[in-house]
ROGU-272667 format. One record per residue (C-alpha): x, y, z; residue number from 1. Coordinates in steps of 0.05 Angstrom, whole numbers. Example, Ala and Ser with C-alpha at 12.3 -4.5 7.8 and 13.67 -1.06 7.14 Angstrom:
BEGIN
tivo xx 246 | yy -90 | zz 156 | pos 1
tivo xx 273 | yy -21 | zz 143 | pos 2
***
This chain:
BEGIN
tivo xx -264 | yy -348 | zz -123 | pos 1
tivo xx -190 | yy -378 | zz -115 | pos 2
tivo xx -137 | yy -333 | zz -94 | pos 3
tivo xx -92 | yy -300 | zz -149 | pos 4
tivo xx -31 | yy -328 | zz -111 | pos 5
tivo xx -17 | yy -386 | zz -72 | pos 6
tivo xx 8 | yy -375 | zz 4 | pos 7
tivo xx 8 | yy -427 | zz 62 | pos 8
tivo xx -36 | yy -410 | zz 114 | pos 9
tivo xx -6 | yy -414 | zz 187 | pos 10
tivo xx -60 | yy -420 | zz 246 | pos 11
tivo xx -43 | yy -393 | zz 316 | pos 12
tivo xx 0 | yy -439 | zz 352 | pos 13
tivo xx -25 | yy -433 | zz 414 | pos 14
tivo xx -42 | yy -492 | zz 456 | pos 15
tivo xx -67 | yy -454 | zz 511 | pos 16
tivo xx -116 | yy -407 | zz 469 | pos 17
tivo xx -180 | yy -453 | zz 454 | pos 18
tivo xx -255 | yy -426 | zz 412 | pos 19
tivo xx -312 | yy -457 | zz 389 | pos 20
tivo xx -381 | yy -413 | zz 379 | pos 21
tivo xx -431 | yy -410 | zz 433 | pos 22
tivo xx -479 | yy -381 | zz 401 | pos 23
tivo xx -482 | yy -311 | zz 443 | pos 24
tivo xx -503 | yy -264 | zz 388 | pos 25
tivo xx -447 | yy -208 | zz 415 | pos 26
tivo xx -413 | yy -206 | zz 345 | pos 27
tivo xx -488 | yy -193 | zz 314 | pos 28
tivo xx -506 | yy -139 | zz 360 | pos 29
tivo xx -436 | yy -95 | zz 353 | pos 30
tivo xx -401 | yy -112 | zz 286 | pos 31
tivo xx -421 | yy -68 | zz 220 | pos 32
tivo xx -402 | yy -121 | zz 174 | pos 33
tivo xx -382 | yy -91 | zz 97 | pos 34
tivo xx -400 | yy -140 | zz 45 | pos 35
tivo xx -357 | yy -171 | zz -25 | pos 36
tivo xx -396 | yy -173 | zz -88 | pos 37
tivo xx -397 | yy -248 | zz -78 | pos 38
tivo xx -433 | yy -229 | zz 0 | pos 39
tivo xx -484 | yy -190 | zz -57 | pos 40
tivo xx -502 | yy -243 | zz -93 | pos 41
tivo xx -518 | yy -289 | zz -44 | pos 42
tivo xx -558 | yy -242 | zz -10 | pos 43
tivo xx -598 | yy -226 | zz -69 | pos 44
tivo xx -610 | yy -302 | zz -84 | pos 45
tivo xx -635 | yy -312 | zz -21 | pos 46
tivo xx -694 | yy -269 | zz -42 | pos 47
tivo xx -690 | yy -233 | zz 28 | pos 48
tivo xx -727 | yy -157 | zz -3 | pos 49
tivo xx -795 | yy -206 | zz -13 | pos 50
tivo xx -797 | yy -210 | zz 69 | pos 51
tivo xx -741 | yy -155 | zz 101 | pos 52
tivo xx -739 | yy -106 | zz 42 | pos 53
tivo xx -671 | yy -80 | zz 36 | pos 54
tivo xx -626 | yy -114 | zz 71 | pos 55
tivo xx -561 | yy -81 | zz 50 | pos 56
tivo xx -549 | yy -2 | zz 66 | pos 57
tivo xx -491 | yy 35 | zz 28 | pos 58
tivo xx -434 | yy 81 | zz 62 | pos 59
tivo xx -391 | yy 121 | zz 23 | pos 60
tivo xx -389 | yy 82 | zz -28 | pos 61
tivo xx -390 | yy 11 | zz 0 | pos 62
tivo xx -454 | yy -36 | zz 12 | pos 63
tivo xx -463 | yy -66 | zz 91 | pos 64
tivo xx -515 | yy -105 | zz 129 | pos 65
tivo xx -565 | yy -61 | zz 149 | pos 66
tivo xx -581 | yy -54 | zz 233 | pos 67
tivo xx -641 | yy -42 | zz 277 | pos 68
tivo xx -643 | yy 31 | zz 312 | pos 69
tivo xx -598 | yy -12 | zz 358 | pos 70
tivo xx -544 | yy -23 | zz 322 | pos 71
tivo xx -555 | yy -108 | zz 317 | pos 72
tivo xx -558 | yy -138 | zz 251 | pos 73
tivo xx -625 | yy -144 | zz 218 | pos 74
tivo xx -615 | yy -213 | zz 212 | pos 75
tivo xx -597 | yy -233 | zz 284 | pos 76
tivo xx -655 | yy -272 | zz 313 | pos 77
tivo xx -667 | yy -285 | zz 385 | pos 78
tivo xx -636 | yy -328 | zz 423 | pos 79
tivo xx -561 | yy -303 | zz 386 | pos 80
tivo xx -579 | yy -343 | zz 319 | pos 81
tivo xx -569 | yy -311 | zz 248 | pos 82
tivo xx -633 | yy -316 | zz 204 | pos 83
tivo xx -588 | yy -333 | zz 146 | pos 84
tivo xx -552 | yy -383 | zz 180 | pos 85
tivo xx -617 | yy -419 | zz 201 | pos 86
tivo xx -650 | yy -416 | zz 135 | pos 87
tivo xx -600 | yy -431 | zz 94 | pos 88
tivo xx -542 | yy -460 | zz 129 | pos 89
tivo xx -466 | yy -422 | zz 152 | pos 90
tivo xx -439 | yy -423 | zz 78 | pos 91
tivo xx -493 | yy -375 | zz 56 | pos 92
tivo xx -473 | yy -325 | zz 105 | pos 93
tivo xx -428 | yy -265 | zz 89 | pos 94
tivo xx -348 | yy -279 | zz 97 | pos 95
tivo xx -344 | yy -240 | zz 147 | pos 96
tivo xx -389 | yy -266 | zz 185 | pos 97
tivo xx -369 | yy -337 | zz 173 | pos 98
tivo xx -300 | yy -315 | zz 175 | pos 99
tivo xx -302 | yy -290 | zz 255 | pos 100
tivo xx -273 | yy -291 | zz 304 | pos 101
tivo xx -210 | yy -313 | zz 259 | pos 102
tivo xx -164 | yy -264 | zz 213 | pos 103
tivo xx -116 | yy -270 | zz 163 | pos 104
tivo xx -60 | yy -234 | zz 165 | pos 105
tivo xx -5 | yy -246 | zz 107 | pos 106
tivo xx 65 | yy -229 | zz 103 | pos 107
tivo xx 116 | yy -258 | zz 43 | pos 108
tivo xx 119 | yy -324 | zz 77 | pos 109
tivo xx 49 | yy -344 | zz 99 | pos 110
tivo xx -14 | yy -314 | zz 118 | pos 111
tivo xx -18 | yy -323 | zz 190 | pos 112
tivo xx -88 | yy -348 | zz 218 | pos 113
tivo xx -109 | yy -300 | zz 279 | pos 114
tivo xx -162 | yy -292 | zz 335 | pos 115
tivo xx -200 | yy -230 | zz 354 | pos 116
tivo xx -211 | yy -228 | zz 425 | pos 117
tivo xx -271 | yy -186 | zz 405 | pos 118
tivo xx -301 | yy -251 | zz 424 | pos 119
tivo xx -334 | yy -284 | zz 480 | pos 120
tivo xx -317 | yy -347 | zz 478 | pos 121
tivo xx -242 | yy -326 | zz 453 | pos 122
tivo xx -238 | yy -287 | zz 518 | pos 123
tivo xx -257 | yy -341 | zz 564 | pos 124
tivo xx -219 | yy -393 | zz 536 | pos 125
tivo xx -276 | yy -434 | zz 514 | pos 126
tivo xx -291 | yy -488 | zz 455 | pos 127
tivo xx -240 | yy -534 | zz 415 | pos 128
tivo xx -164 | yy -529 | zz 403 | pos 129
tivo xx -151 | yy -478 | zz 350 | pos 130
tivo xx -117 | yy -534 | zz 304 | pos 131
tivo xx -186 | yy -563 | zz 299 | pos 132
tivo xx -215 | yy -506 | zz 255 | pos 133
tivo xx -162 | yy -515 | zz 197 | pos 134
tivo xx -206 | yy -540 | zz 150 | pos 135
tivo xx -257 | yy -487 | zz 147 | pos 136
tivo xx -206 | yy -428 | zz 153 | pos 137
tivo xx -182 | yy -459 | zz 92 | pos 138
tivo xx -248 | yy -456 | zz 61 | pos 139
tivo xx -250 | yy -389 | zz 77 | pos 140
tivo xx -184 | yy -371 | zz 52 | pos 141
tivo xx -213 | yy -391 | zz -21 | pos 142
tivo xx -262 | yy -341 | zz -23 | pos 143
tivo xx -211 | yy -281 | zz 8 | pos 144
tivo xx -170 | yy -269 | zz -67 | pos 145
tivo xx -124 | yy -218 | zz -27 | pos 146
tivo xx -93 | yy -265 | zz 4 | pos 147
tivo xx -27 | yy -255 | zz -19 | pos 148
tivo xx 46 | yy -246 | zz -1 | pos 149
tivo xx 58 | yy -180 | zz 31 | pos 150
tivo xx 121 | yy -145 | zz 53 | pos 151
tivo xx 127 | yy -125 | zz 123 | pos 152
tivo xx 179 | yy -78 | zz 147 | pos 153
tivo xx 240 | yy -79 | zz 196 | pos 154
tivo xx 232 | yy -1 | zz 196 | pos 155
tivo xx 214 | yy 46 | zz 141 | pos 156
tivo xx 256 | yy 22 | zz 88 | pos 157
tivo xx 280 | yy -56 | zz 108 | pos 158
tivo xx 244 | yy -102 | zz 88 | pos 159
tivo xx 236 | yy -157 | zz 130 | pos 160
tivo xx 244 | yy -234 | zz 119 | pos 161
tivo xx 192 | yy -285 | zz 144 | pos 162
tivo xx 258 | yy -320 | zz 180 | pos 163
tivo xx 274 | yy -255 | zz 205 | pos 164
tivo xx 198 | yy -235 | zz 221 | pos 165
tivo xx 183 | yy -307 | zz 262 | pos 166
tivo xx 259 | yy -295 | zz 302 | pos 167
tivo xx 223 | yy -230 | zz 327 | pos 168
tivo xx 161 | yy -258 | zz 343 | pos 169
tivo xx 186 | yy -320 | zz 379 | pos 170
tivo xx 228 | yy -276 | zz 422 | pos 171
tivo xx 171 | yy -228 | zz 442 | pos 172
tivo xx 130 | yy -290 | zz 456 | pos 173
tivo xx 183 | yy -318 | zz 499 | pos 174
tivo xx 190 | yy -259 | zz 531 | pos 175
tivo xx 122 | yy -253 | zz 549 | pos 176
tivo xx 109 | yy -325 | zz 564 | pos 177
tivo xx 162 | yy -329 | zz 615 | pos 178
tivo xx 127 | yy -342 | zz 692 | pos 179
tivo xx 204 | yy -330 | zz 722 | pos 180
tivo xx 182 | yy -262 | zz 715 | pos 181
tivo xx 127 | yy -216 | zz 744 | pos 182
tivo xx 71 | yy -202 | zz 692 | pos 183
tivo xx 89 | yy -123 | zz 715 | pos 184
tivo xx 166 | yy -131 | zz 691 | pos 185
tivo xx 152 | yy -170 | zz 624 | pos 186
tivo xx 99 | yy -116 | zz 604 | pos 187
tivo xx 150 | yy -63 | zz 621 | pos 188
tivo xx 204 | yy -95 | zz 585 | pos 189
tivo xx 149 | yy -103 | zz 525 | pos 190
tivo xx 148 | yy -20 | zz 528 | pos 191
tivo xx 222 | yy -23 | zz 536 | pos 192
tivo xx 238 | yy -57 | zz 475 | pos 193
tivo xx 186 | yy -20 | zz 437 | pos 194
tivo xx 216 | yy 47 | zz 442 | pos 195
tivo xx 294 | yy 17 | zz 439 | pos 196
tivo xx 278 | yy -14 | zz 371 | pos 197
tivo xx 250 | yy 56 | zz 342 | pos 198
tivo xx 309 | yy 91 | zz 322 | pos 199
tivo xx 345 | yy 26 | zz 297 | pos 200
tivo xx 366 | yy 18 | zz 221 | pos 201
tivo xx 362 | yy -51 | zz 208 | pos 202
tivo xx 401 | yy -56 | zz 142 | pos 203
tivo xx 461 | yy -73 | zz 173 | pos 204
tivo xx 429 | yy -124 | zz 230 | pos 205
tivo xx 396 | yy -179 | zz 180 | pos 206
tivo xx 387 | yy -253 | zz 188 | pos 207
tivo xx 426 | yy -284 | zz 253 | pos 208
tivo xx 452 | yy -228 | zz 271 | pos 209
tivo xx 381 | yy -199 | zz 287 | pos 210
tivo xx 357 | yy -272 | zz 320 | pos 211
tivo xx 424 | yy -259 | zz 359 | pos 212
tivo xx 398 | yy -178 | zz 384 | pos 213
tivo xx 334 | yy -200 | zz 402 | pos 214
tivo xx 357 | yy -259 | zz 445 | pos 215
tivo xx 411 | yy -208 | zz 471 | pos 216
tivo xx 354 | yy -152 | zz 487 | pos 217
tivo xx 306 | yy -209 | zz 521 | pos 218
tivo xx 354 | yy -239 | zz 561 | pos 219
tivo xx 380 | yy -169 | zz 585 | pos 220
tivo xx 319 | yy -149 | zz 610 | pos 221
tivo xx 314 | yy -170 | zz 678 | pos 222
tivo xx 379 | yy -134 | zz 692 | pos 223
tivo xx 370 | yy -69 | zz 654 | pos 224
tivo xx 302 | yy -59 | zz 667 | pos 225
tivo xx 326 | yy -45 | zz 744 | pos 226
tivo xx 381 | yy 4 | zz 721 | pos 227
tivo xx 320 | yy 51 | zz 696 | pos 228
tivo xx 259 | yy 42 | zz 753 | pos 229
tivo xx 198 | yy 74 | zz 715 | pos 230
tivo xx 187 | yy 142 | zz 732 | pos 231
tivo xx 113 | yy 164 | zz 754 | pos 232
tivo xx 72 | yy 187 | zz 678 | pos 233
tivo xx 72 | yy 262 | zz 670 | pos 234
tivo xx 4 | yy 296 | zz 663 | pos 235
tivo xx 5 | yy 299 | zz 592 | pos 236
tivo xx 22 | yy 217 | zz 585 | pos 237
tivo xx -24 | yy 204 | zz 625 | pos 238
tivo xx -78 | yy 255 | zz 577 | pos 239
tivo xx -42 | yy 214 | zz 519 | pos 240
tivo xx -68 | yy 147 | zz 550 | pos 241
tivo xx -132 | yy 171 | zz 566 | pos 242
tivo xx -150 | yy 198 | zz 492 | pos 243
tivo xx -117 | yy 133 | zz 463 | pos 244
tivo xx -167 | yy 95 | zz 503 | pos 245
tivo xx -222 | yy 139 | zz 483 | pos 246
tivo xx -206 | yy 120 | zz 404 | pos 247
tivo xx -204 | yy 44 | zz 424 | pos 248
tivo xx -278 | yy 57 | zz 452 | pos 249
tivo xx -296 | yy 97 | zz 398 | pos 250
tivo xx -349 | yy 62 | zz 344 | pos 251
tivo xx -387 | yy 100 | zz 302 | pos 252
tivo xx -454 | yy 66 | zz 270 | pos 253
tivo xx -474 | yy 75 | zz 196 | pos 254
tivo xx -547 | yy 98 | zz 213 | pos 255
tivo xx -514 | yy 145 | zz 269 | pos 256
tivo xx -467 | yy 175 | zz 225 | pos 257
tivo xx -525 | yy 190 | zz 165 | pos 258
tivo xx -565 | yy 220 | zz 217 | pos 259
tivo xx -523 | yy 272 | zz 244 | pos 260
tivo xx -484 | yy 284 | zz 182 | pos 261
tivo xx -406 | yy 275 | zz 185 | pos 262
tivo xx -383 | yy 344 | zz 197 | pos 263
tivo xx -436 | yy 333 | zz 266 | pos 264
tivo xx -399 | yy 265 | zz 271 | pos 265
tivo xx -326 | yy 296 | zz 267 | pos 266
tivo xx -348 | yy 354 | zz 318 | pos 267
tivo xx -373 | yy 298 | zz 366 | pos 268
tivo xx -315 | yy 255 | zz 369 | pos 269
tivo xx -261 | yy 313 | zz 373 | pos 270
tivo xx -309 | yy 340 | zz 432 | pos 271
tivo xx -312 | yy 273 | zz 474 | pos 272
tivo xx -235 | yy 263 | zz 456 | pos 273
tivo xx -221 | yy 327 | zz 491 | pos 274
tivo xx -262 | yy 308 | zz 554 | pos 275
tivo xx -223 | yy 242 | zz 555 | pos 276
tivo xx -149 | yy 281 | zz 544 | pos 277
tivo xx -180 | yy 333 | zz 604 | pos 278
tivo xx -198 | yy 273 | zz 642 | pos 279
tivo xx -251 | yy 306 | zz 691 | pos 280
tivo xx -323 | yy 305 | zz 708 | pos 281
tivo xx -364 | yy 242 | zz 683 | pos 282
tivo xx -345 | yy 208 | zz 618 | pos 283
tivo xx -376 | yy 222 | zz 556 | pos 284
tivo xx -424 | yy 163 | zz 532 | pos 285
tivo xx -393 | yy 121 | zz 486 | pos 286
tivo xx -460 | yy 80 | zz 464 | pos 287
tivo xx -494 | yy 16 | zz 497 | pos 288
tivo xx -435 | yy -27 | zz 491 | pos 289
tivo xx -393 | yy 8 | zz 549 | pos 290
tivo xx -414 | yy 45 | zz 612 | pos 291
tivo xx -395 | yy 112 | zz 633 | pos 292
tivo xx -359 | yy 143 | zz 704 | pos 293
tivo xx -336 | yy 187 | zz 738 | pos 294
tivo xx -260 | yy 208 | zz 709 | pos 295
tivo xx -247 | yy 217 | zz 792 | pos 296
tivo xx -271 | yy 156 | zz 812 | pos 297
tivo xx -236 | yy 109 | zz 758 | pos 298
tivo xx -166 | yy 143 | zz 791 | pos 299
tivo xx -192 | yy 114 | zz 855 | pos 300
tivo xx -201 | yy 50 | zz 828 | pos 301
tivo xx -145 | yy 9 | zz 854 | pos 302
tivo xx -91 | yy -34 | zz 809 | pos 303
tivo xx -96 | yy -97 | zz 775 | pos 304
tivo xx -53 | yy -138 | zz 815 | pos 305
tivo xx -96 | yy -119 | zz 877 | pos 306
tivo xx -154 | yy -152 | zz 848 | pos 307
tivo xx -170 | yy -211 | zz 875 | pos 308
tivo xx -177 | yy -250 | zz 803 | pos 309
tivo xx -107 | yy -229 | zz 796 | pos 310
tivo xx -79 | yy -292 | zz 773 | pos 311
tivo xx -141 | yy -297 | zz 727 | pos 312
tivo xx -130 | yy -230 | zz 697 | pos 313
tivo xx -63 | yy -252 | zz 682 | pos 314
tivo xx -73 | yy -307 | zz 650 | pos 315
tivo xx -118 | yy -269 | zz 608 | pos 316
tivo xx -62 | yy -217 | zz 587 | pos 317
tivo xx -7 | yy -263 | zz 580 | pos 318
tivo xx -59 | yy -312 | zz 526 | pos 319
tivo xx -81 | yy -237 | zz 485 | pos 320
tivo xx -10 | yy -211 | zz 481 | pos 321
tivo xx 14 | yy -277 | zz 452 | pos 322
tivo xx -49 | yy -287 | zz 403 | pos 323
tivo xx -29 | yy -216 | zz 385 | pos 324
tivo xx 44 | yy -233 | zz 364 | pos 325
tivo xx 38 | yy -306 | zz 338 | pos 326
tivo xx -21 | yy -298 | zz 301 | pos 327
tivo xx 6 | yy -232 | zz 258 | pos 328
tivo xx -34 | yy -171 | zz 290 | pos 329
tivo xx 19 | yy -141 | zz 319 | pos 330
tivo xx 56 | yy -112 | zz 256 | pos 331
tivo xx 53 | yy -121 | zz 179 | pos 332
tivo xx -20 | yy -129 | zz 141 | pos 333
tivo xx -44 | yy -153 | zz 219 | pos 334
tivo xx -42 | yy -77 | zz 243 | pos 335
tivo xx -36 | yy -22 | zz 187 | pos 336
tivo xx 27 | yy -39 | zz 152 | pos 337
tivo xx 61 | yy -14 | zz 206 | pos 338
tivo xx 140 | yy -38 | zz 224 | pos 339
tivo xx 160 | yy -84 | zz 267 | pos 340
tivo xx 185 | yy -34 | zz 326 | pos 341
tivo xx 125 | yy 5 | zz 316 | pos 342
tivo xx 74 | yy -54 | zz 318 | pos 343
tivo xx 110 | yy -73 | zz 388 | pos 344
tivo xx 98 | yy 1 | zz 414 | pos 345
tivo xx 31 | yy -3 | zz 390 | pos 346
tivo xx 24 | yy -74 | zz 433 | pos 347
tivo xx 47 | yy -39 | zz 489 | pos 348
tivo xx -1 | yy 22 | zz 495 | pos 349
tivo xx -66 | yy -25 | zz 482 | pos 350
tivo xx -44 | yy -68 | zz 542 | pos 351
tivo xx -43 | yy 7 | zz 571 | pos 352
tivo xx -108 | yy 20 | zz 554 | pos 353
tivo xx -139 | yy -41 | zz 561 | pos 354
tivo xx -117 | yy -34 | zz 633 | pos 355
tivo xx -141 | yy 35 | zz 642 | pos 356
tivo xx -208 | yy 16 | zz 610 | pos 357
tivo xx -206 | yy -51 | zz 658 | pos 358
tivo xx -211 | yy 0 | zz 726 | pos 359
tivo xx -259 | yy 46 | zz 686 | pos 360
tivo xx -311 | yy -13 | zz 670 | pos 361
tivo xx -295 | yy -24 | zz 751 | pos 362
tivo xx -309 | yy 36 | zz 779 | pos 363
tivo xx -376 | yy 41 | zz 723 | pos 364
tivo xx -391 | yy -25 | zz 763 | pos 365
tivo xx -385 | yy 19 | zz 835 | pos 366
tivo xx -324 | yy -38 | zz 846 | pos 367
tivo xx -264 | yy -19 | zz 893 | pos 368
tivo xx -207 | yy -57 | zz 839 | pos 369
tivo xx -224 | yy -90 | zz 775 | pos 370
tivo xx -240 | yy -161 | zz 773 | pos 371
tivo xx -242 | yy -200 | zz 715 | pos 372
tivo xx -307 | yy -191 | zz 681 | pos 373
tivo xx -281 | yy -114 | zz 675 | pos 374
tivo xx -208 | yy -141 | zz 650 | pos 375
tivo xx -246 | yy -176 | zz 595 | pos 376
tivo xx -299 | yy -124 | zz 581 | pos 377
tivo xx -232 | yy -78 | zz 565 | pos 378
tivo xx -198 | yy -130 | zz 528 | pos 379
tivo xx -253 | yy -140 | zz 477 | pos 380
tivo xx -264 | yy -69 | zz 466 | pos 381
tivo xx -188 | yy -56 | zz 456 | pos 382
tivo xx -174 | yy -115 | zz 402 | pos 383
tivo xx -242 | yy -102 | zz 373 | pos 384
tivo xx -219 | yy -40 | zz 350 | pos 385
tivo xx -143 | yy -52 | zz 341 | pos 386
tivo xx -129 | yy -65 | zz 261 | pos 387
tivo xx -207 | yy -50 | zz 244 | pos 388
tivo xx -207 | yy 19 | zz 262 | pos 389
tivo xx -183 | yy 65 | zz 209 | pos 390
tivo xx -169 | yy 116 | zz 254 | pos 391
tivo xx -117 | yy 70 | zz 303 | pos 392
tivo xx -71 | yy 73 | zz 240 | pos 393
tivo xx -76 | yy 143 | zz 219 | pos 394
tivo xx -22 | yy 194 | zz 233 | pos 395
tivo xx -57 | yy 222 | zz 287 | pos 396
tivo xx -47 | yy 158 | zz 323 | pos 397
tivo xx 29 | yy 154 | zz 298 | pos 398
tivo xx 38 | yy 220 | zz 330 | pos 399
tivo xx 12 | yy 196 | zz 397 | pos 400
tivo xx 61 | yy 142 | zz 389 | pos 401
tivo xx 114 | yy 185 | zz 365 | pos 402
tivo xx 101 | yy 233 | zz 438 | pos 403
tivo xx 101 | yy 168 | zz 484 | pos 404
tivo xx 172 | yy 148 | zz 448 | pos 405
tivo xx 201 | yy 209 | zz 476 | pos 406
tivo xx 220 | yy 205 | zz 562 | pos 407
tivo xx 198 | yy 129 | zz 579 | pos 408
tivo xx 130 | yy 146 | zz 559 | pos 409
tivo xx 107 | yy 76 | zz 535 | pos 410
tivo xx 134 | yy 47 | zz 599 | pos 411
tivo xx 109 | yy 114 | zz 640 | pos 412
tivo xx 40 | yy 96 | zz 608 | pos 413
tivo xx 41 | yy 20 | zz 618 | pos 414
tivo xx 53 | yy 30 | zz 694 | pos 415
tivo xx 7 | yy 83 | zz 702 | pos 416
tivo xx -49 | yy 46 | zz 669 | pos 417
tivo xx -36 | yy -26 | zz 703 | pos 418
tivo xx -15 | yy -4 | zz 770 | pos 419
tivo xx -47 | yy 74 | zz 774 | pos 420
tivo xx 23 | yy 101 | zz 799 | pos 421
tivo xx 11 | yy 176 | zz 810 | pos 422
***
């Protein structure tokens, strides 16, 4: 099926970010993948009832692969290889599946080519320059007839340009890609920026003249930031955090959910979300994928920067948060609709969290300060989740966001999670 509209499609340009598949399975054991008619009628060619029976399950409405009691897909074979994929070659798979680890993400210019770092071999930097996979994201993009142009917003009623949306992102990304200044001071000024660009009306501040307020905002930073140290998080940012990590965790399986029956389902989640606001005693379980601690012991887990894969786990944060930006999950169709200030607030709480979860997975692991592995683990959890759950763009969510606007509470948050300021 070809799209209804033409758009140009604009990979990541990110010469340090490199992927090819290894093979690992990961995506097949923790993804519930939803299906397209056209995912349908391959499956049903393929003749798959005469030897799995039903293959598909339905949802509310919507048809998905069907799992195993644990959650993998029934057609993941050992050894991390699809069943489909062996017996009748990677075009014959679902989208989706061919489709991963890379997103589209369109805006009225272009629909921007992403990377989840959902992935293993994303998150370790391993495989083939990006560049290289062109010509089967364009494949891809044939088959995906929503590709079209989308408007993206400024705030809640300007719309933004692509020139203006690329002068934003280029600053962010220069901001963030700039080893004159600590890792600690670029993610602050990340937070910074976030809740300064909230209350702006942008009707006024269009074309140059916002290129020229972003460049004046970056290059400010390292000054201002000084004039207003970050104050330790109160007890209820830091509750805030917590519960905003717990919904990045959260993941809710299709057989799970018909079992217990959704209002069992709702009950659960509001329960565990309250033991991760109250933060005390041991974590509730949050499935195979992630281990559980004690609340008291992950506050005794020391900071990142005391880890001794430091510069590793830097590298790490500085190559996600620039994916994020220049590949169009940070705002737009990439993350809810959301604006432009409020996709760079939402940037800056998952760094939060995916710091907070880093020293969680740690102190899970008995480990005195996170090392890398845990950095990663937390990573892949937090951009799994980020644009796929529905519940990270809901107005619960917009109300956290709304609270950490108010007192420094991004930047409260941010320093709190990365370097466990009291």
């Amino acid at each position: 099926m070809q799209r209804a509209a033409t758009i140009p499609l604009q990979i990541l340009s990110l010469p340090s970010q490199r992927y090819s598949c290894h093979g690992c399975g990961n995506c097949c054991r923790d993804f519930t993948v939803q299906l397209r008619d056209a995912d349908l009628e391959k499956l049903r060619s393929q003749d798959w009832e005469r030897t799995l029976g039903d293959v598909t399950v339905e949802f509310r409405g919507r048809r998905f692969l069907a799992q195993r009691p644990d959650g993998a897909c029934v057609f993941l074979l050992e050894g991390g290889k699809c069943r489909i994929h062996a017996e009748f070659g990677l075009e014959a798979k679902p989208l989706a599946c061919q489709l991963f680890p890379f997103n589209f993400a369109p805006d009225a210019g272009a629909a921007h080519v992403g990377i989840s770092f959902a992935c293993a071999s994303v998150l370790a930097n391993q495989g083939a320059p990006l560049p290289t996979h062109m010509r089967e994201v364009r494949r891809m993009a044939d088959a995906v007839p929503e590709l079209v142009p989308v408007r993206t917003f400024l705030d809640d009623a300007t719309e933004a340009t692509p020139e203006e949306l690329q002068c934003v992102a280029e600053a962010l990304d220069g901001w963030i890609a700039n080893k004159a200044v600590p890792l600690l001071v670029r993610i602050d000024g990340l937070a910074w920026l976030g809740q300064q660009l909230s209350g702006a009306r942008f009707t006024k501040v269009r074309g140059g003249r916002l290129q020229e307020l972003m460049q004046t905002l970056v290059q400010a930073l390292p000054q201002e930031l000084p004039l207003h140290p970050v104050q330790p998080a109160t007890r209820a940012q830091r509750a805030t955090l917590r519960q905003a990590a717990f919904f990045r965790l959260e993941d809710p399986k299709i057989g799970e959910l018909r079992r217990v029956g959704r209002v069992r389902a709702i009950v659960g989640q509001y329960l565990r979300s309250r033991a991760f606001a109250k933060g005390s005693g041991v974590m509730p379980a949050m499935g195979d994928r992630w281990p559980s601690a004690d609340f008291a012991a992950i506050d005794e887990v020391r900071s990142l920067p005391d880890s001794p894969e430091w510069t590793a786990c830097e590298e790490l944060l500085v190559r996600w948060m620039r994916a994020t930006i220049l590949g169009g999950r940070a705002w737009g169709s990439g993350y809810y609709g959301w604006s432009v200030p409020a996709g760079i607030q939402a940037l800056a709480l998952n760094v939060a969290c995916a710091c907070w979860l880093a020293r969680a997975h740690a102190a899970a692991g008995r480990r005195a300060e996170p090392a890398l592995e845990d950095l990663r683990a937390a990573i892949g959890r937090v951009d799994r989740a980020c644009g796929r759950a529905p519940w990270l763009g809901s107005r619960a969510e917009a109300m956290r966001m709304r609270f950490l606007r108010v007192d420094d509470g991004l930047r409260r948050v941010a320093a709190a999670a990365l370097l466990n300021l009291d």
